[in-house]
C-alpha positions in Angstrom: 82.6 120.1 76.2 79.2 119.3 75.1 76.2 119.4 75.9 76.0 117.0 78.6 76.3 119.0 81.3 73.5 118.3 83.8 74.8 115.3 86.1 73.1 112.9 89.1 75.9 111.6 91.2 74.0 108.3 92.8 75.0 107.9 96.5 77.1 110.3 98.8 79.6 108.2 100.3 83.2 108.2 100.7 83.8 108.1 96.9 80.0 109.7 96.2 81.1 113.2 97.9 84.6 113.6 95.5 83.2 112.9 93.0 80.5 115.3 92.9 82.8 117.8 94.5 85.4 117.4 91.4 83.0 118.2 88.5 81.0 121.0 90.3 84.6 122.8 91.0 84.7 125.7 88.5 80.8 125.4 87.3 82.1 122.6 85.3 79.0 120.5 85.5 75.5 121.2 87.1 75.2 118.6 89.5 72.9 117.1 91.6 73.5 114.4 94.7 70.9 111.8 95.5 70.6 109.6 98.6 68.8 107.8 101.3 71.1 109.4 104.1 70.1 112.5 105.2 73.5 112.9 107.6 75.2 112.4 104.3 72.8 114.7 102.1 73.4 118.0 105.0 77.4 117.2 104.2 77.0 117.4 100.9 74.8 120.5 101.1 77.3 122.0 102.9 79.6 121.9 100.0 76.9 124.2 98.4 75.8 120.7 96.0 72.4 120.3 95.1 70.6 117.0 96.8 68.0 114.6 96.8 66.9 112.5 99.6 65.3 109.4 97.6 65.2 105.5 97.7 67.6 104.7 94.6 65.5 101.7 93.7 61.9 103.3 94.3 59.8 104.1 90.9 58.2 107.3 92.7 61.7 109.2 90.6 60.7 108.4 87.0 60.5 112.2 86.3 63.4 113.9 87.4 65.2 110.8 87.0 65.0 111.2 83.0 65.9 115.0 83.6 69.7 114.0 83.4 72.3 114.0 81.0 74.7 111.7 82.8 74.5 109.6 85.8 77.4 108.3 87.8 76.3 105.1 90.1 78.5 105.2 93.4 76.1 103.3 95.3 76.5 100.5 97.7 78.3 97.2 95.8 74.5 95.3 97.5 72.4 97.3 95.6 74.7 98.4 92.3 73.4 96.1 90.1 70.0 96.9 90.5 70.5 100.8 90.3 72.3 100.3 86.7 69.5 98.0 85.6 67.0 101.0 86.1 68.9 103.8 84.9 70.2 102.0 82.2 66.5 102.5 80.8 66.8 105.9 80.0 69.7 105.6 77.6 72.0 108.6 79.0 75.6 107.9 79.9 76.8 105.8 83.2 80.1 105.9 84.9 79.4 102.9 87.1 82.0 102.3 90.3 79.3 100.3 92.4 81.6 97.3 92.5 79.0 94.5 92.7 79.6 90.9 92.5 77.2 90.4 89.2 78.7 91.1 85.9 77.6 93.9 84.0 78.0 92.6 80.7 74.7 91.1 81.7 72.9 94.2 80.5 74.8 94.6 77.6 71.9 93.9 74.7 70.1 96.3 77.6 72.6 99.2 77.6 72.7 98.8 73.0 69.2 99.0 72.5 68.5 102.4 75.2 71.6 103.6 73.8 73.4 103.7 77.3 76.8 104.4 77.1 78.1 102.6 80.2 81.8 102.4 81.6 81.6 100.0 84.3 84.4 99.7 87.3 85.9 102.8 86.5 87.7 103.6 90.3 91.2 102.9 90.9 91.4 98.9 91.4 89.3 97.5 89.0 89.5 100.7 87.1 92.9 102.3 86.6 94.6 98.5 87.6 92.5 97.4 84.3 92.6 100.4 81.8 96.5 100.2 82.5 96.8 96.2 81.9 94.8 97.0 78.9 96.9 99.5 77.3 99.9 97.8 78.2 98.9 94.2 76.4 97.5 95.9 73.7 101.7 96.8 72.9 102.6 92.9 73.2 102.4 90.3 70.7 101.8 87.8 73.5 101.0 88.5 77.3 102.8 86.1 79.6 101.5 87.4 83.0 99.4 90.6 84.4 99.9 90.8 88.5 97.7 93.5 89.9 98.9 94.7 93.5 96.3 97.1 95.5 95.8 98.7 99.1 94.4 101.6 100.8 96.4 101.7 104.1 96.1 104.5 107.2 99.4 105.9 107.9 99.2 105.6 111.5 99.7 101.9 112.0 97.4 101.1 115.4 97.5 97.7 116.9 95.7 95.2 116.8 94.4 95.9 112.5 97.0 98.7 111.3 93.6 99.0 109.1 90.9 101.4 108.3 88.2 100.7 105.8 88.6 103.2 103.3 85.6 102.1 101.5 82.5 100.1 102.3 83.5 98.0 105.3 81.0 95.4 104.3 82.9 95.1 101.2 86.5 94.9 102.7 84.4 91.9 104.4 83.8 90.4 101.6 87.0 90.5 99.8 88.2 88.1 102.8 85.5 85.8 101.9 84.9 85.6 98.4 86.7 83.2 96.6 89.2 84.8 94.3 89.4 83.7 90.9 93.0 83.9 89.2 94.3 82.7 85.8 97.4 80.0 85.8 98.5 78.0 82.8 96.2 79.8 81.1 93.1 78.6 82.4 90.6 79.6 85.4 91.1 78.6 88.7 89.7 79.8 92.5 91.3 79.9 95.4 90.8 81.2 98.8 90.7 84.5 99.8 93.8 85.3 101.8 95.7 82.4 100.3 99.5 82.7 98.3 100.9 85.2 100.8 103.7 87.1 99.8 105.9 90.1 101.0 107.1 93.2 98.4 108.6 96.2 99.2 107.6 99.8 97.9 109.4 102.9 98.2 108.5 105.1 100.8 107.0 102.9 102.5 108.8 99.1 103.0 107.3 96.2 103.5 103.8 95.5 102.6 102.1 91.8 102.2 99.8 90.5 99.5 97.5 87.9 99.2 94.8 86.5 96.4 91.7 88.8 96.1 89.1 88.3 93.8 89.6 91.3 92.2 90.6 90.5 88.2 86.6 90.6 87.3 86.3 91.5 83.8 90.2 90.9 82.9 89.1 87.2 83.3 87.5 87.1 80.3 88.1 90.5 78.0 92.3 89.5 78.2 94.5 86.5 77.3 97.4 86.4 79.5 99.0 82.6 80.4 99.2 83.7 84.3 96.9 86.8 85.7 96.6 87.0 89.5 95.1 90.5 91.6 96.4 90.4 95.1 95.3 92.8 98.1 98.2 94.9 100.1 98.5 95.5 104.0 100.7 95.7 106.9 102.5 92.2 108.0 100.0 90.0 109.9 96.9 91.4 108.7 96.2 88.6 106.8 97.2 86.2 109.5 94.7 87.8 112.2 91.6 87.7 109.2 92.7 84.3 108.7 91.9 83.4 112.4 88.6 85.1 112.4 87.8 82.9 109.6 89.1 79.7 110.2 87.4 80.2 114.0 83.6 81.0 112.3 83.4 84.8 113.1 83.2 85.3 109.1 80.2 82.4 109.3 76.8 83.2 107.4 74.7 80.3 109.3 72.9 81.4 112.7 74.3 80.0 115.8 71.8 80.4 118.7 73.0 82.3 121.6 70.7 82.4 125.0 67.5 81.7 123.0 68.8 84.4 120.1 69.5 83.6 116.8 73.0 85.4 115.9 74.7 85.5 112.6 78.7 85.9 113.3 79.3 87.5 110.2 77.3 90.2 111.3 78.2 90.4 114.8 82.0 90.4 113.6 80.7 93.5 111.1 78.9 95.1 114.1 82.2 95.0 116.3 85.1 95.6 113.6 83.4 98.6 111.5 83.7 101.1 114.5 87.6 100.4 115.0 88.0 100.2 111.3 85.9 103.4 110.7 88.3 106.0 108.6 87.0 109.3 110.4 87.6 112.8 109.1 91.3 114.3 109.0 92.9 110.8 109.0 95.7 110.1 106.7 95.3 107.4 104.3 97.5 106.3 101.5 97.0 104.4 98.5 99.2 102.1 96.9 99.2 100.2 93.5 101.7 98.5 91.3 100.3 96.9 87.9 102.7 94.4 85.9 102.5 93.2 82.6 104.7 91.2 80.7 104.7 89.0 77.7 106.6 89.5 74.1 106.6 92.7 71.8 106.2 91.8 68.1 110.0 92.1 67.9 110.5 89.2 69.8 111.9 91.3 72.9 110.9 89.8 76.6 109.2 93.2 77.8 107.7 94.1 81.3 105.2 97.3 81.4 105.0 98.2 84.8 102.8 101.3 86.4 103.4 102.3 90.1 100.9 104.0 92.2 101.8 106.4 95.5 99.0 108.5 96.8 98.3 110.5 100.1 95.7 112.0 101.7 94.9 115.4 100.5 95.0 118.0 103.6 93.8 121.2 101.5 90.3 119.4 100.4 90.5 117.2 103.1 89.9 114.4 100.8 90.5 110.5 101.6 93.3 108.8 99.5 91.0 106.1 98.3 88.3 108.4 97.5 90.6 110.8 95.2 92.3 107.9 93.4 88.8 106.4 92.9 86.2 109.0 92.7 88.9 111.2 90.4 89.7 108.2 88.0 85.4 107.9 87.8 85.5 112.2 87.3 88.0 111.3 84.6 86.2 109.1 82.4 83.1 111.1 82.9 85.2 114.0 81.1 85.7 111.6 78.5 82.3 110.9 77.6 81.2 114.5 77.9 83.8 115.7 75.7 82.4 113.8 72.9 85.4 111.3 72.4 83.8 108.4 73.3 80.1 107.4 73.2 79.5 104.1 71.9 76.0 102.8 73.2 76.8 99.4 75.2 78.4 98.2 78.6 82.3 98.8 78.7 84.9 98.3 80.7 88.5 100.0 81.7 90.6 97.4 80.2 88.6 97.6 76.9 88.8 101.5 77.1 92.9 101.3 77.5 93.4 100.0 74.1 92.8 103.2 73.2 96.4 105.3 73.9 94.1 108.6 73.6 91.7 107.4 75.7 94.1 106.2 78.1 96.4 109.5 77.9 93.0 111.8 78.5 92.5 110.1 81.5 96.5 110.3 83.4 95.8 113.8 82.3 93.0 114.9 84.3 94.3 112.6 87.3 97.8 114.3 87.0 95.8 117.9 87.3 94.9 116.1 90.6 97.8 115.3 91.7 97.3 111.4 91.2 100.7 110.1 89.0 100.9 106.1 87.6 104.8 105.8 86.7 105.7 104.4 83.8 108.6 101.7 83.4 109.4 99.4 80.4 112.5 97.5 80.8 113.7 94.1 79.3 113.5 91.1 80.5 114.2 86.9 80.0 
């Protein structure tokens, strides 16, 4: 390792927590927590972590702030952004997993001249979905088509959702709403959220349906592929019952007024779905993921790269699915950086990363000592 060793862990969610739990195991890394929740802060000093109970986006923190030798943003996707724009300024490392809707390549000139290095959407989906499609067109002549299939699923199916956030719930929100953008015939083109509904089967588990997300981000623009879609995995007839809520105005953003009160449905919907959507302590989630790329090898050979994803709640840590996959992918590319083998000043993302096969190898390895396996298949195809 180096010498970064002293690390502030930005927000002390679902992922947050892990994540600073992982690199502390062992005396690995001094690390310190930092957020506004105080609820969240006691859990964390439970785990015997140091913490901070601060306002993220406050300037009263310019001090200690600068006291770190890496920072890992797992904020809140509403105020991401912002929080990389001010640490960005003191020119340490970021592992960003924030998930906001602005790019990040924004702050690139930003990130070059502070001499930030910054690894942006480094979770599990973007993150391992993108470092994989990377490394996997970087071995083709010509990519033909990268489908990206994602879900975080309880394992007790209860009527009427057979869904628990296992993230932000806002954000789950939001994925029903925003318009997902998708590549066909090699160009750009958005389409609704929920739309192109399809059923595929998984071992282990059966059926699972998937519809268009907007989740391909970055992959828009840093890889060429003639077709690219990311779709979103749940039970049968999730999709259908969102769809309702949506096409009947419970997703709205205007204000209705209700007995002289002005009422946002969005928010009302949020205010009633997050409490039977809440993923609370002990249960079981799984996560699922199957990444496909395919397009020629520069022997002419049809080939299709595919990575498959399984992962389960772990009992012994008591540790969310989602939160492993994600907070352990961010763990692993923090390891990266800190052991020296990569460190290039500027904004970077996974996909960009995976044409690396070291980089990409160091990574599976610390997620395998976790227990988290991506299997490999090339086969031939056309």
């Amino acid at each position: 390792m180096s010498n970064l060793n002293n690390v502030l862990v930005m927000g002390a969610g679902l992922v947050g927590l892990p994540i600073a739990r992982d690199l502390v195991h062992n005396n690995e890394f001094d690390v310190t927590i930092a957020d506004l929740d105080a609820e969240r802060l006691l859990a964390a000093a439970n785990f015997g972590l140091k913490t901070i109970k601060t306002d993220l986006l406050s300037n009263d923190d310019e001090a200690w702030f600068a006291s770190f030798d890496i920072f890992v943003n797992a904020v809140p996707g509403s105020i991401g952004f912002k929080v990389l724009d001010k640490v960005i300024a003191y020119g340490k490392p970021i592992i960003d997993i924030a998930f906001y809707a602005e790019d990040p390549q924004l702050l690139q000139q930003k990130a070059k001249d502070s001499g930030s290095c910054v690894l942006c959407d480094m979770g599990v989906a973007p993150g391992m979905s993108h470092l994989l499609s990377g490394y996997a067109a970087s071995k083709l002549k010509k990519v033909d088509r990268i489908a990206i299939y994602v879900g975080g699923l309880p394992i007790v199916r209860t009527k009427p959702w057979e869904y628990k956030a296992v993230f932000s719930p806002a954000d789950v929100i939001e994925e029903y709403t925003r318009p997902a953008r998708l590549i066909e015939h090699g160009e750009i083109v958005i389409k609704e959220a929920l739309s192109d509904l399809e059923m595929l089967e998984f071992d282990g588990i059966g059926t699972l349906e998937a519809f268009n997300s907007d989740g391909l981000r970055s992959l828009l623009t840093n890889l060429e592929a003639d077709e690219m879609v990311e779709k979103t995995l749940r039970y049968p007839g999730h999709a259908q019952m969102i769809s309702l809520l949506k096409d009947s105005g419970f997703l709205n953003t205007e204000t209705v007024s209700l007995k002289n009160q002005n009422i946002v449905p969005l928010e009302m919907t949020q205010k009633l779905l997050f409490d039977q959507w809440k993923l609370n302590p002990g249960e079981a989630d799984i996560t699922v993921m199957r990444v496909l790329v395919e397009g020629t090898h520069n022997d002419g050979r049809k080939l299709r790269h595919s990575f498959e994803l399984f992962d389960q709640y772990d009992m012994q840590t008591q540790t969310h699915s989602m939160a492993r996959t994600t907070g352990y992918a961010a763990t692993a590319a923090l390891r990266l950086i800190a052991s020296g083998q990569f460190n290039t000043a500027g904004i970077h993302l996974p996909e960009q990363i995976g044409k690396q096969a070291s980089h990409v190898a160091f990574i599976r390895e610390k997620l395998a000592e976790r227990a988290i396996y991506f299997e490999e298949n090339i086969q031939e195809i056309g």
